[in-house]
Phi, psi and omega in degrees: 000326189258048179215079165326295185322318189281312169296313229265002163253025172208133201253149188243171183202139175249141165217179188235148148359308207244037112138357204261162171211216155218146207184128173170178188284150197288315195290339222060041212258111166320130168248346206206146188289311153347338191276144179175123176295349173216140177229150196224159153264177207196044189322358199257344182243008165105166202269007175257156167343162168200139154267117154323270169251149162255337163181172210213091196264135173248162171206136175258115171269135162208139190070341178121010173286114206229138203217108170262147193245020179265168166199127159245188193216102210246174165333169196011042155073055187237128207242113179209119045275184164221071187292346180276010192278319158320338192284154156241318169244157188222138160215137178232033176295280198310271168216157186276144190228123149269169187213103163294135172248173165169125201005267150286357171281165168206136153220140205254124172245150192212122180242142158233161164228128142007124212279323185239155183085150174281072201217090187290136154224107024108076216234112203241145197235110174278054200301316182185136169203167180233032187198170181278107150293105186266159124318134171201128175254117198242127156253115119283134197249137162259294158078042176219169175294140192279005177246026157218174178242138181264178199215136166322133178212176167238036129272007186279148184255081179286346152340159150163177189220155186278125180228167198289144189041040183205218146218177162236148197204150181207109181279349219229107144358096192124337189253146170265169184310117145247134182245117168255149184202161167222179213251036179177125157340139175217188180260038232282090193263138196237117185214076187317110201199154156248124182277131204266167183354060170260151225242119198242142186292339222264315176308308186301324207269024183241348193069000161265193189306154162255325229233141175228176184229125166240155183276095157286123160283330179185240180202164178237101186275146166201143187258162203219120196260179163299121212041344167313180174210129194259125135250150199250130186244115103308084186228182177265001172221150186292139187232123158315121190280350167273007166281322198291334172303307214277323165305337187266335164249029146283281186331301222296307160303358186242030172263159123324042171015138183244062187272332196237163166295343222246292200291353175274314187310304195291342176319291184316328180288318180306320223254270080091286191301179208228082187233091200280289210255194188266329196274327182262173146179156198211174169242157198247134220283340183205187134216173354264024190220020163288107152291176170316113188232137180315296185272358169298292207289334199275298184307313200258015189253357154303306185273026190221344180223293156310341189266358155212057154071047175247070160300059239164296149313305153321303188302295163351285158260027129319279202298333142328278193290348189275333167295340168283335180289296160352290162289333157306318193279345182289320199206011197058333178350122162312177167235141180292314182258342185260102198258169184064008180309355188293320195287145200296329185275357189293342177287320175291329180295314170323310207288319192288352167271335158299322157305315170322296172319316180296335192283305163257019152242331157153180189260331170314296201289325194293310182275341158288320216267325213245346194287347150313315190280012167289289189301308174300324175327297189325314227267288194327303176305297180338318209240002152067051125321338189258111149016297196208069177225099160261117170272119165250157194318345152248065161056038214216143190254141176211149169232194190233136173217001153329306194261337177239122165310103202232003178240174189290003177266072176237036168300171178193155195220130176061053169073328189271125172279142175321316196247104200267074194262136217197144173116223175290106199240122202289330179272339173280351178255016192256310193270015165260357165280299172331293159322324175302300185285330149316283168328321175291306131028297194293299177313300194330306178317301190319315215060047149297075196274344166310305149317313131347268191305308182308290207308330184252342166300314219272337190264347160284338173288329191284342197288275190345305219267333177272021187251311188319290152322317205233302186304111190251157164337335173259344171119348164267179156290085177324111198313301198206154170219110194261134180045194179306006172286095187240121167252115200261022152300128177292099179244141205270034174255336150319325160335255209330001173270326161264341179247007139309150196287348184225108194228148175280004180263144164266169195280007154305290228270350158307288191313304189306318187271357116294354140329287178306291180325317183309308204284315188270333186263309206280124148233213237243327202256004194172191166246129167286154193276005204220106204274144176281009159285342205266191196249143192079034164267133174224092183310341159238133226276047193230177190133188175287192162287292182296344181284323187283320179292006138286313191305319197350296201236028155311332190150358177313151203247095216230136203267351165287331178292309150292007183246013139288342197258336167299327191284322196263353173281333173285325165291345175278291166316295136111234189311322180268012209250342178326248207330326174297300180313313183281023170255322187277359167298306268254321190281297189312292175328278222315351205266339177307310205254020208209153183040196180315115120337096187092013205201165173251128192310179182268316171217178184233142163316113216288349204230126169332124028255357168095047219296148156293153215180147165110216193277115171306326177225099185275089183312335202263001171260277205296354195257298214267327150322276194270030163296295201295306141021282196290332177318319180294301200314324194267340184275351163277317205268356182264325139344282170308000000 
């Protein structure tokens, strides 16, 4: 912990129901403009995050001996408080609890934020001291949007009013009050200033602005006994303070212990829903800047939910997305909250987190609640309804991604995708034959054999024509062939061709192209997005912006993509194939205790040491782990 180099790369993450979150480094020193102890959406102010408080510097007095337990990060590389020299312990099962020394002091601090409502709590324990002691409490205030930064200004609103045991303050026209309070009288001394550049590196080493001004209005004093406990509130609503104990060891009881590699996961997953009103719900594709993304929610709502055992949830956000699919299919219509409904595999993707579905609950039930909204999916393609969807006359689906980026490989530099992949695309036809023989899968149940029969000419026509198409002279798979254009780059999209429950391959020509994948792609943190044979491979994700959306989908490394190539080493292999997947989970555990604490970055460096880069907590990884997870279990139970 007193080893920067070492704390400040690893970050912890909390979240709320209603998209918000608390984020920062295990010392607590902000690295990120994204960083905060209370982070909010504002619908009023438009769909991104807006930091509130940014942070809560305490100092411990004793004789008039004053010890601040904050630390920032200022111009030339100046760390000033230097509060982690205090820490002795870190712990995150639970909820993260640091434990501060100071001299004969020992103080424990423990925070949650609120599973629903905008709310930090804040929870400090005086385990020992020998002399009489106070507490002083400094807020930084942002009061700003998470993709800018702010600077000392004279528009800032230095008011605020006394609310019981606290204050409430709003610097900005637009933002609503934060009311910080605590859970015992206090002292409010009001002394306005701006802390001046301070500075967060994850921003510098990205190339965008870095350096902010935060507004502290004054402080707060209290004195504190030996074993008492003080708690502390920050929210967007007024809290009775003699509520604030009790709300915090409510929060407390509904967490999960991170006791297991299963149980950081199933945390993580959880961090993920999504509930703007009390009737939706949805998941989010990352943090700290991810919204709801169409095909993000479909790829990660199986393994987020059924794979730790919610179905319920899972139904929840079904019937939450179909009105939005509907309507897409109905008039093309966007959706406000479900972004990107637009992209040509999202439909597909759907029927496959619904197959999933059918798999734990039963093929009946799957086909009572959802099998319409199947089957029209199915009709919609069939009769060449989608924008940019084509079913051509050899059963093989294409679409136009030149000019637009249109598969989950969507970086783009000046608007233009790096990877401009277009035509014939080897994972949307892997997965509209799987949709297809599915889809049949369902009628057969009806006993439609008419349906039947069309759902199965078209997909003998799609095998044929995708064995034709895709399959090349070395034995792999062509990413895509848009016209007389063939890209004969080794790309991990073939996978789905192999790790879907319905493939136009036979189990030769499986083994050969895990083979490749093995040899070229896999390493301990992923699937490379890239082969380093192929031409443009660039393995590390560092840089300006634009240089890592070069990098993106380069050779860059992705852990949802492995937990397709463990489900397919396991259908090639079955029982024996077991002990391999756990030696390669064995990379993943290690990501619990490393970067965000519990959860998995959004992609890794293609090349040793295999730094992480991107979104700190990436759902469709954390989705696709405990896919494979539940996958292991049932293959022990089949074992037993």
């Amino acid at each position: 912990m007193i080893n920067l180099e070492e704390s400040l790369t690893r970050e912890m993450l909390r979240t709320n129901r209603g998209g918000g979150y608390h984020s920062t480094t295990i010392v607590g020193c902000n690295t990120r403009k994204y960083h905060g102890l209370l982070v909010v959406p504002i619908p009023a102010l438009g769909e991104d995050n807006h930091v509130l408080l940014s942070s809560l510097d305490e100092t411990v007095i004793q004789h008039g001996a004053e010890f601040n337990l904050g630390i920032h990060q200022y111009t030339g590389n100046h760390f000033s408080p230097n509060g982690h020299k205090y820490i002795r312990q870190y712990d995150t099962e639970s909820v993260p609890i640091t434990l501060y020394r100071v001299g004969g002091v020992i103080l424990a601090k423990e925070k949650v934020l609120t599973a629903f409502g905008n709310c930090i709590l804040v929870k400090y324990t005086l385990l020992e001291a020998h002399s009489p002691t106070t507490l002083r409490f400094k807020p930084f205030l942002a009061f700003r949007n998470v993709n800018t930064l702010t600077s000392e200004n004279a528009q800032v609103n230095k008011d605020y009013s006394a609310v019981k045991n606290g204050i409430k303050t709003c610097m900005y026209t637009g933002y609503p009050d934060l009311y910080m309070q605590f859970s015992k009288s206090n002292t409010f001394v009001f002394q306005p200033d701006w802390y001046r550049d301070i500075e967060y590196t994850k921003e510098m080493e990205r190339g965008f602005p870095y350096k902010e001004d935060l507004y502290v209005p004054g402080y707060f004093e209290l004195k504190i006994k030996k074993g008492e406990s003080v708690y502390f509130s920050g929210g967007d609503t007024f809290i009775e303070p003699d509520k604030i104990a009790d709300r915090y060891e409510e929060e407390v009881k509904l967490r999960t212990p991170r006791t297991s590699f299963y149980n950081c996961l199933k945390n993580s997953a959880q961090q993920f829903y999504y509930r703007p009103t009390e009737n939706d719900a949805y998941l989010l594709a990352g943090y700290p800047w991810f919204k709801v993304r169409a095909r993000d929610l479909f790829i990660s709502l199986p393994g987020c939910t059924l794979a730790i055992d919610d179905p319920v949830r899972f139904e929840k956000i079904i019937v939450t997305a179909t009105p939005a699919i509907r309507h897409f299919m109905q008039d093309g219509s966007p959706d406000k909250v479900i972004k990107e409904i637009e992209m040509p595999d999202v439909l597909l993707w759907m029927i496959w987190a619904l197959q999933h579905y059918s798999k734990s609950e039963g093929l009946g039930k799957c086909n009572e609640k959802f099998g319409n909204l199947i089957q029209d999916i199915i009709d919609y393609i069939r009769e060449n309804k989608h924008p940019n969807l084509q079913l051509n006359e050899n059963g093989l689906l294409s679409s136009e991604g030149k000019e637009k980026a249109i598969t989950w490989m969507n970086a783009t530099v000046n608007g233009k995708p790096i990877v401009p992949r277009s035509g014939y695309i080897v994972e949307f036809n892997s997965l509209w034959f799987n949709a297809l023989k599915f889809a049949a899968e369902l009628a057969a149940l009806k006993e439609d054999t008419a349906k039947v029969a069309i759902l199965n000419a078209i997909s003998t026509k799609t095998s044929a024509s995708f064995i034709d198409t895709f399959v090349n002279g070395y034995g792999y798979l062509f990413d895509y062939i848009d016209g007389s254009y063939v890209d004969w780059s080794v790309r991990p999209n073939m996978l789905f061709a192999v790790a879907l429950d319905y493939s136009p391959l036979d189990r030769y020509q499986k083994r050969v192209i895990m083979n490749i994948i093995t040899r070229e792609l896999l390493t301990p943190k992923g699937i490379r997005s890239l082969s380093p044979k192929s031409e443009g491979y660039r393995p590390y994700y560092t840089g300006t912006q634009k240089e890592r959306d070069l990098a993106y989908h380069q050779g860059t490394a992705w852990p949802w993509l492995l937990g397709f190539y463990l489900e397919a080493y396991l259908r090639l292999y079955h029982l024996s194939g077991i002990s391999f997947v756990e030696r390669m989970l064995i990379g993943m555990d290690d990501e619990m205790s490393k970067h965000c604490i519990g959860t998995l970055s959004e992609l890794f460096d293609g090349n040793p040491p295999f730094q992480s880069g991107g979104a700190t907590s990436f759902a469709m990884n954390v989705a696709s782990i405990l896919r494979i997870l539940k996958l292991l279990e049932s293959f022990d139970i089949q074992e037993g």
